[in-house]
N, C-alpha and C positions, 0 to 999 in steps of 0.2 A: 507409612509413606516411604517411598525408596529412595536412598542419599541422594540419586539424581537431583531427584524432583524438590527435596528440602536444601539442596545449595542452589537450587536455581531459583526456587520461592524466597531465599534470604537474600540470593544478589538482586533478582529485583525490586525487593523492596529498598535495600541500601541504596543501589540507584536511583528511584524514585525520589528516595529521601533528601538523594545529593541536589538531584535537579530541582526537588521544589523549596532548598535551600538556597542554590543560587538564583528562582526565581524568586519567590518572596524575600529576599534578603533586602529588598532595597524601598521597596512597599510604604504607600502610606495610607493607612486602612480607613479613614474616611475620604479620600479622593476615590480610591476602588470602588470603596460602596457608593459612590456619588455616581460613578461613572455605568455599575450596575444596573443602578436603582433606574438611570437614567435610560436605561435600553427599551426601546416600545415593544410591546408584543408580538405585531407584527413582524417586528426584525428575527422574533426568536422565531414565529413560527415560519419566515421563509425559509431559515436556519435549517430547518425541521425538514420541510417542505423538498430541501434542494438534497441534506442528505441520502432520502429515500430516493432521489433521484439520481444520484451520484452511484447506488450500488443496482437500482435496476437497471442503470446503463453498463454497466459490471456485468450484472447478469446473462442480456443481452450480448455483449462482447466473449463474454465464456462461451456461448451459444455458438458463435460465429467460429470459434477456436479449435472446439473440441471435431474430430472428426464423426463424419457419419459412420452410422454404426447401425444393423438392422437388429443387433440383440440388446441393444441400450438404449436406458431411456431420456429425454430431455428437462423433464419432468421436474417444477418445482427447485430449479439453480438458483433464481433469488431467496429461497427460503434458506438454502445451503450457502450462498454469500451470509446473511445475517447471521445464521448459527456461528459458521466459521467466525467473523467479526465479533460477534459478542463474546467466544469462548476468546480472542483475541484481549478484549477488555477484560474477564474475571483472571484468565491463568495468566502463568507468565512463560516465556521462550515462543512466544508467537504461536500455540500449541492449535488455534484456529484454523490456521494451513495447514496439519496435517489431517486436522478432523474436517476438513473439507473435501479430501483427495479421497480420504476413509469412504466418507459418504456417499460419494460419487462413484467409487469403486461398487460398495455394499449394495447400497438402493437403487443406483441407476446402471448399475452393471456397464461398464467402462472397463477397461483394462486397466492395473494398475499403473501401465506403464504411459497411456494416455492421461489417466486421475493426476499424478502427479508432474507428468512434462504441461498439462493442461494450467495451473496453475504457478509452477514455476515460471511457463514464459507469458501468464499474464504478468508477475511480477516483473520479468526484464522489461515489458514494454513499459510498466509505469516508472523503473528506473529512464525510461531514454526519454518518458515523458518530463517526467518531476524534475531530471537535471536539463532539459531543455528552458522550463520554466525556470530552473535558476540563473542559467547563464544569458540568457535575453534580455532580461531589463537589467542586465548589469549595463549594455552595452546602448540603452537610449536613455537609464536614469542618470544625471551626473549624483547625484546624492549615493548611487552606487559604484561608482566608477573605481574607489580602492578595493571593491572587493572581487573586481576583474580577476585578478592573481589569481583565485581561491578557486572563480569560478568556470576556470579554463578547462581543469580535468573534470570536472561535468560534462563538459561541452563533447570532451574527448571520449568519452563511457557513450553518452549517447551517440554521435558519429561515427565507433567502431561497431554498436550495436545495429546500426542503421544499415553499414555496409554491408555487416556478415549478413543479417536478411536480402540484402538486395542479390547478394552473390548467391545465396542458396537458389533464391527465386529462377535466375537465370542461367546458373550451372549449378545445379543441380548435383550431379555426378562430377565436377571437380572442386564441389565444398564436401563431400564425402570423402574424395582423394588426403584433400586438407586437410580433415578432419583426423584420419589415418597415418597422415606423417607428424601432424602436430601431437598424435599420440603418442610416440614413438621417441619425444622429449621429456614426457611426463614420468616421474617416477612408479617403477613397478607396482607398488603398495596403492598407489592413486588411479593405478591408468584402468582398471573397470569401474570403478566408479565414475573416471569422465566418460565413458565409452557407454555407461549405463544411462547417465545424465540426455548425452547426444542423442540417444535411441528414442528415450522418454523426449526430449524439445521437436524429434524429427516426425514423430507419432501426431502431432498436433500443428503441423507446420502446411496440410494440403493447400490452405487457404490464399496462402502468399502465389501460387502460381496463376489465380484469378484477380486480374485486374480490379473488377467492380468487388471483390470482396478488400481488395486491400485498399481497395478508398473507403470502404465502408468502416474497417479494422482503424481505421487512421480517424476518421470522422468519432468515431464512436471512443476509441482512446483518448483525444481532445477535448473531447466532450465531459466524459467521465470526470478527467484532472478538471477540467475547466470551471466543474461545480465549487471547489475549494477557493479558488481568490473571488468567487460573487458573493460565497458567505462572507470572507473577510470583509468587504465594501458595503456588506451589507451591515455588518456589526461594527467597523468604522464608523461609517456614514461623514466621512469626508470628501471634499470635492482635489483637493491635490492627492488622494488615495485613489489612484486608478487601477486600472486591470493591470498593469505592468507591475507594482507595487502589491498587487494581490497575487500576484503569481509568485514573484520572489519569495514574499511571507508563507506562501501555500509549500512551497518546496523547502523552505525550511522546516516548519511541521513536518514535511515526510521525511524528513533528515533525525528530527529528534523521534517520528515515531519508526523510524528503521533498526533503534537500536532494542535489542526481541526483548531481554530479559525482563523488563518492566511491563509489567499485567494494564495493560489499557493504556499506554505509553506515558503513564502520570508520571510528572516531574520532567520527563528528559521531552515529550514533547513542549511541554509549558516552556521549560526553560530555551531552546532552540529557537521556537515559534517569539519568545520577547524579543530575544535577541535580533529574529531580522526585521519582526516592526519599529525596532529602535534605530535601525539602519536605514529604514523605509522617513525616519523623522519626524518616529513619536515619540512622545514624552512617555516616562516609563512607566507612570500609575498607572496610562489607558492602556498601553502596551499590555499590562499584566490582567487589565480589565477583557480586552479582546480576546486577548490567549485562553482565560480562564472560562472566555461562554464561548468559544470557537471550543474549546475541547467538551466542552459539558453537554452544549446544543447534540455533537456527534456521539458522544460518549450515552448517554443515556436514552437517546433516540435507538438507538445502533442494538445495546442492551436491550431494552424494553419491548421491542420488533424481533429481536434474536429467542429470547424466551418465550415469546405468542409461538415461531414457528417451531421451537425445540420442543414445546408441549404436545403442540401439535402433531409433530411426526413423531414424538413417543422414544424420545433418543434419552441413554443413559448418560450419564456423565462419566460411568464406569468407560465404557463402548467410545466413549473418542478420550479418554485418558490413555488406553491402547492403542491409541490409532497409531503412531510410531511404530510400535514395535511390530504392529498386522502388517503394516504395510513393509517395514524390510524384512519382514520374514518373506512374503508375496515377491519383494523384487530378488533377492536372494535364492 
């Protein structure tokens, strides 16, 4: 195994460890199990149910992203979300993202430079998503209203994200201009890589000058996020736990599972995710009960779906262990 990969595998587990020390730390293990035990089945299998919806809608929206192409195929993107996701849950450093781009590159013959601008700017949109979601029910919950402060530079990441799309859409040729003198600030050492980055996000960017695709790109991004606070309300099942409150909780989870080094974002999701349903004004034993089947429902759903289609398409584990290094050898 190469140092890389053995300090990345040891901080995530340290990580892990930290976060599922500050979640369980405060735990009282027959409330949990009460709280468990008490969950109907059918909550778990809508759980089930909404995740596989959550990533075909994914699928779909990658579809709408990627540009047409007559030597590429489209072929089989939700089985390449799961893989990606699942190798997300066993490695650690997020390692799923590249073996997705890998894939896409290899079996569906993409350009490298569409493979990974294609999924880079799905992730910006779920960042303008997920921090939209955070800073909105700050502002009709009063239960959240101290955490306004926090939740302003959310608000701010997704509104300059929003603008730079709206300016590319309709100057086109002076977000280029832009683009080229904002270079021109960047350090020499960094400025092909922003310049490599802008190529790769402009590859995948046709979509935006079509109206009816970019309601479509909007509806379906909404959508997407929108499956994570029904799970939560679904595994609440409280009546002052509403969709405002499921969103907040939901964008917390993507706050704890944004940070890469932990293999299936254990601990640092758990522990994030308690924290804003304790904010949300739960009590901590169900807080740590929600958190605990909100990450397991995804987690082993996501897993279990990921290995049917990784058997399936006959992929090595050797062959996206590479997938880094294939792919900047390709953009280099």
């Amino acid at each position: 195994m190469k140092k890389t990969s053995i300090i990345q595998l040891t901080g995530g587990i340290a990580l892990a460890g930290v976060g599922l020390y500050v979640f369980f730390r405060d735990v009282n293990i027959r409330q949990l199990w009460n709280y468990l035990h008490a969950t109907p089945l059918w909550v778990v299998a809508g759980g089930v149910a909404l995740t596989f919806l959550t990533l075909w809608l994914r699928s779909v929206r990658w579809n709408l992203i990627l540009p047409k192409s007559s030597a590429a195929s489209r072929q089989g993107l939700f089985g390449l979300i799961m893989i990606g996701f699942m190798v997300n849950n066993i490695l650690p450093a997020r390692l799923g993202e590249a073996a997705r781009m890998l894939l896409l590159w290899k079996r569906n013959r993409f350009t490298v430079a569409e493979s990974v601008g294609s999924v880079l700017l799905e992730r910006i949109i779920d960042i303008m998503v997920f921090a939209a979601f955070f800073f909105i029910p700050t502002l009709f919950l009063i239960k959240l209203r101290a955490v306004v402060p926090y939740a302003i530079p959310f608000a701010g990441v997704s509104l300059i994200a929003l603008c730079a799309l709206f300016f590319h859409a309709f100057f086109p040729s002076k977000s280029r201009i832009l683009g080229k003198a904002f270079l021109r600030f960047v350090p020499a050492a960094l400025r092909q890589k922003f310049l490599m980055v802008g190529k790769e996000l402009a590859s995948n960017l046709n979509w935006i000058f079509s109206p009816g695709k970019c309601l479509a790109m909007t509806a379906l991004s909404f959508c997407t996020i929108a499956c994570h606070p029904v799970i939560l309300i679904l595994l609440v099942r409280e009546r002052l736990f509403g969709f405002l409150s499921g969103m907040f909780a939901a964008a917390c989870a993507a706050i704890g599972a944004a940070i890469p080094l932990s293999p299936g974002y254990v601990g640092t999701l758990h522990a994030v995710l308690k924290q804003g349903l304790v904010l949300c004004g739960m009590e901590t034993n169900k807080a740590i009960a929600v958190a605990t089947l909100y990450h397991a429902i995804g987690y082993l759903t996501v897993t279990v779906a990921g290995l049917y289609f990784y058997l399936q398409m006959r992929i090595s584990f050797r062959e996206i262990g590479q997938a880094k290094e294939e792919l900047a050898k390709e953009e280099s």
